[in-house]
C-alpha positions in Angstrom: 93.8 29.1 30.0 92.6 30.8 27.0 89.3 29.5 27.1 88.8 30.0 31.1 89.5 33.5 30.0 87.0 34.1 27.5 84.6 32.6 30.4 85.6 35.3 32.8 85.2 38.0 29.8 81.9 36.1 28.7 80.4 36.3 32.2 81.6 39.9 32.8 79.6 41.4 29.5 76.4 39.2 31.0 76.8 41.0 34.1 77.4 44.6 32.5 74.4 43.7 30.3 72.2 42.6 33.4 73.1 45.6 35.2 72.1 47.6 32.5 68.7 46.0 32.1 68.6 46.5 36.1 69.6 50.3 35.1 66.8 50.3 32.3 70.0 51.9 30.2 68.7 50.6 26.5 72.4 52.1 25.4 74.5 50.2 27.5 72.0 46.8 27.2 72.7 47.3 23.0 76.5 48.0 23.5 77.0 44.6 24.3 75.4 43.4 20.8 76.8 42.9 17.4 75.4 45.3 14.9 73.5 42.0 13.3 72.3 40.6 16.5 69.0 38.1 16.1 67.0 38.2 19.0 64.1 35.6 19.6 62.5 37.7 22.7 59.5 36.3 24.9 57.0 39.4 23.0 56.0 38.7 19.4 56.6 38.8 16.6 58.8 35.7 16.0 62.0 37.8 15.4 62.5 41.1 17.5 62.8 44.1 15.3 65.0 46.0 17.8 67.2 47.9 15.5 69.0 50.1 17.8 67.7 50.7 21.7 64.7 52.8 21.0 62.9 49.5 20.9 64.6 48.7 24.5 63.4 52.2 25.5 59.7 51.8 24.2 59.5 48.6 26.5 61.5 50.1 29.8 59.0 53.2 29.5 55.8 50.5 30.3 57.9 49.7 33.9 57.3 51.7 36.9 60.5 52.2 38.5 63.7 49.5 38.7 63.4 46.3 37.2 64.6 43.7 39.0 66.9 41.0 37.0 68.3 37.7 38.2 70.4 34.8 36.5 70.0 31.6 38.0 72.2 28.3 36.4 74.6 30.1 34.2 76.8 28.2 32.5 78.9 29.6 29.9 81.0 27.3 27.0 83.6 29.1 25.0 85.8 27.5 21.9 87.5 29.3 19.1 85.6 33.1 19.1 82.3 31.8 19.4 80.7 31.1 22.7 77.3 30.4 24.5 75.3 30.6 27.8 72.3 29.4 29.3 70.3 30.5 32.3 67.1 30.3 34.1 66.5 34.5 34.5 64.0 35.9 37.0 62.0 39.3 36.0 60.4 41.3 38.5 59.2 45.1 38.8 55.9 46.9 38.5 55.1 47.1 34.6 51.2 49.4 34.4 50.8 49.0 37.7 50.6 45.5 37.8 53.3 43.3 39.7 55.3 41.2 37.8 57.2 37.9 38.8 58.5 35.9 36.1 61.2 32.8 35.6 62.0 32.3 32.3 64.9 30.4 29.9 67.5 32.3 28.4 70.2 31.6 26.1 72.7 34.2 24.6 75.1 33.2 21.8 78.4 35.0 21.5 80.8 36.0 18.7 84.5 37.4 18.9 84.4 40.3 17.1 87.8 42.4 16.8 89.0 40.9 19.8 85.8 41.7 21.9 82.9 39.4 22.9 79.5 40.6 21.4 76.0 38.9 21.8 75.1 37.8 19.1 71.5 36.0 19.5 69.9 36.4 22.5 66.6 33.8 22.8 64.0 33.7 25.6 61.4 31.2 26.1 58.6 30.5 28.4 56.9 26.6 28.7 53.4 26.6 27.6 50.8 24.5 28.7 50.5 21.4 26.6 46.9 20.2 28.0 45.1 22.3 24.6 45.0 25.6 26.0 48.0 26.7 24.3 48.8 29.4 27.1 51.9 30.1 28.7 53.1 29.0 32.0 53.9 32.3 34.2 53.7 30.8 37.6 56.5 28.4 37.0 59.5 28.8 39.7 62.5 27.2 39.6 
């Protein structure tokens, strides 16, 4: 039973920490990550330098209104205070005036920490086209 409960515990942070990328709430997004969180995000450079939620803010500031925020395919796999989950995520919302509609992969790694599940790597990843162009495929849908 203990590991079916670090599932439920597991999927209720994601959900808090979808809602509050929904919510556009940088504070509540970071609350759910260890202070040494590595995150490989879908903007360069190769390794996010997010230290704190100002960098969080800085990109929820180029959206006009809500974001929308979707998991598709979670599956979550917990064993011994470390823990991870995969999903296909959606991204939607209006970022410079421009509509945005995006599928991308997602995986989140998780670490026990003082009793408490924490993020501790988050990495996003888009396919690219392999035919030489080198660009990445945005109009993919699951």
């Amino acid at each position: 039973m203990p590991q079916q409960d670090d599932v439920k515990q597991i999927r209720s942070l994601i959900d808090d920490w979808a809602a509050g990328l929904r919510a556009k709430d940088a504070k509540r997004v970071k609350g759910h990550g260890t202070k040494d969180l590595v995150h490989f995000s879908l903007a360069p450079p190769l390794v996010a330098d997010e230290r704190g939620p100002y960098g969080l803010e800085k990109w929820f500031k180029t959206w006009d209104g809500p974001l929308g925020y979707e998991l598709r395919d979670l599956e979550i796999v917990s064993s011994d205070g470390v823990a991870f989950s995969h999903s296909i995520n959606h991204l939607t919302g209006t970022q410079r005036g421009e509509k945005k509609d995006l599928w991308f992969r997602s995986t989140l790694c998780f670490r026990k920490v003082d009793g408490e599940w924490k993020i501790a790597h988050e990495h996003e990843s888009m396919p690219f086209l392999m035919d030489g162009s080198d660009k990445a495929a945005i109009d993919l849908n699951p």
